[in-house]
C-alpha positions in Angstrom: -21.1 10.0 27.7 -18.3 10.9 25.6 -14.6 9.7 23.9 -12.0 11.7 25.6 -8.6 12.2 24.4 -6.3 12.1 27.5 -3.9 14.7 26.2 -3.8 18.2 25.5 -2.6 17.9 21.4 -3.8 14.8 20.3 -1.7 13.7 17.0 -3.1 12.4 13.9 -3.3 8.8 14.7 -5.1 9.4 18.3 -7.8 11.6 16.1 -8.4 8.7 13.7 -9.0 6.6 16.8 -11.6 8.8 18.5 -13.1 9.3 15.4 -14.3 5.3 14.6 -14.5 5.0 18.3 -17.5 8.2 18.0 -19.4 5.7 15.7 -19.7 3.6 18.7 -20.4 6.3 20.6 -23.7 7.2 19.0 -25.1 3.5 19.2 -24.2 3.8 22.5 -24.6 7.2 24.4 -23.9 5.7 28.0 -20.4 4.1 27.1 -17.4 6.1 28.4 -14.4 5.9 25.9 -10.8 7.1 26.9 -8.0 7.2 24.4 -4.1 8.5 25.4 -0.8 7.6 23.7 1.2 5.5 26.7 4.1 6.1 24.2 5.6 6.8 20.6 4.3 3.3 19.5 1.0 2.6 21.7 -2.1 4.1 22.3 -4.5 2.6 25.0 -8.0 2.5 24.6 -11.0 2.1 27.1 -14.8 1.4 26.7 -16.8 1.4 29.8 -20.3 0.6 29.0 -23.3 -0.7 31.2 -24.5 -2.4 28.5 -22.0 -5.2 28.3 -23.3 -6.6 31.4 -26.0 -8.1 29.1 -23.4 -9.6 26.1 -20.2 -11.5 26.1 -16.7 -10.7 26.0 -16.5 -12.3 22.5 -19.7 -9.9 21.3 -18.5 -6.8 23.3 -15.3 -7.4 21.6 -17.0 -8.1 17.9 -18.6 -4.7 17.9 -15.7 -2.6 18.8 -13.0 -4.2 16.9 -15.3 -3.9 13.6 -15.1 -0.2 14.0 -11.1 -0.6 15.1 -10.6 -2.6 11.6 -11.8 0.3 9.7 -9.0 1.9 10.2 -5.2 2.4 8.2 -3.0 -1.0 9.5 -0.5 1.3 10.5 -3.2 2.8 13.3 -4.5 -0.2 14.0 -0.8 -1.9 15.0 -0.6 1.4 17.5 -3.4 -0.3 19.9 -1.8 -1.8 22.3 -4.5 -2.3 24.9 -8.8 -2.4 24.2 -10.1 -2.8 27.3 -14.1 -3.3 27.0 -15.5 -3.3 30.9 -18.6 -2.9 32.4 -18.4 -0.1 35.4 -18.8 -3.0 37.7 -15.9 -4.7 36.0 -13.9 -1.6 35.7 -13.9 -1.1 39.6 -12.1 -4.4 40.2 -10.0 -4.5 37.1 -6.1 -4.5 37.5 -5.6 -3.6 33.5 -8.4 -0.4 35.0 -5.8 0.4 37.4 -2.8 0.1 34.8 -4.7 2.3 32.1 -5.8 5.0 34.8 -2.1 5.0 36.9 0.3 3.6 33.8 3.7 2.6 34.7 5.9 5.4 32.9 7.0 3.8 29.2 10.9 3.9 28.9 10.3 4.2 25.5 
């Protein structure tokens, strides 16, 4: 599928993101990965992938935070939420609901 960057003028920190999250990406063409800035602090980041039906949470999160620890600290402290779902999983998920309907940040 693709990583899409839920905004129109994605800063700097929100490029590095999408950019090690593309590495994933190409390993894994089906995955869907959203990225979006909830506020001036945290930035919320979804992979939805068929193929972690087959592997644990533990493995599922092994993969993608390896790629996540590639990154600058300061980036890294600006992910607030990872959530790694399987469509199934995504359809019955109340963080999937948060992420795609987010409470408005009062920050």
């Amino acid at each position: 599928m693709a990583v899409t960057l839920r905004t129109k003028r994605p800063d700097a920190i929100l490029r590095q993101i999408a950019d090690v999250l593309r590495e994933y990406e190409k390993k894994h063409p089906r995955a869907d990965i959203d990225i979006y800035r909830q506020n001036s602090v945290a930035v919320r980041v979804r992979v939805v992938n068929p193929e972690f039906a087959r592997v644990s949470r533990a493995e599922r999160e092994d993969e993608v935070i390896a790629l996540i620890e590639k990154l600058p600290e300061d980036v890294i402290a600006e992910v607030s939420l990872l959530l790694l779902l399987t469509p199934e999983e995504a359809k019955k998920s109340i963080a999937n609901l948060e992420f795609d309907n987010p409470i408005p940040s009062k920050i």
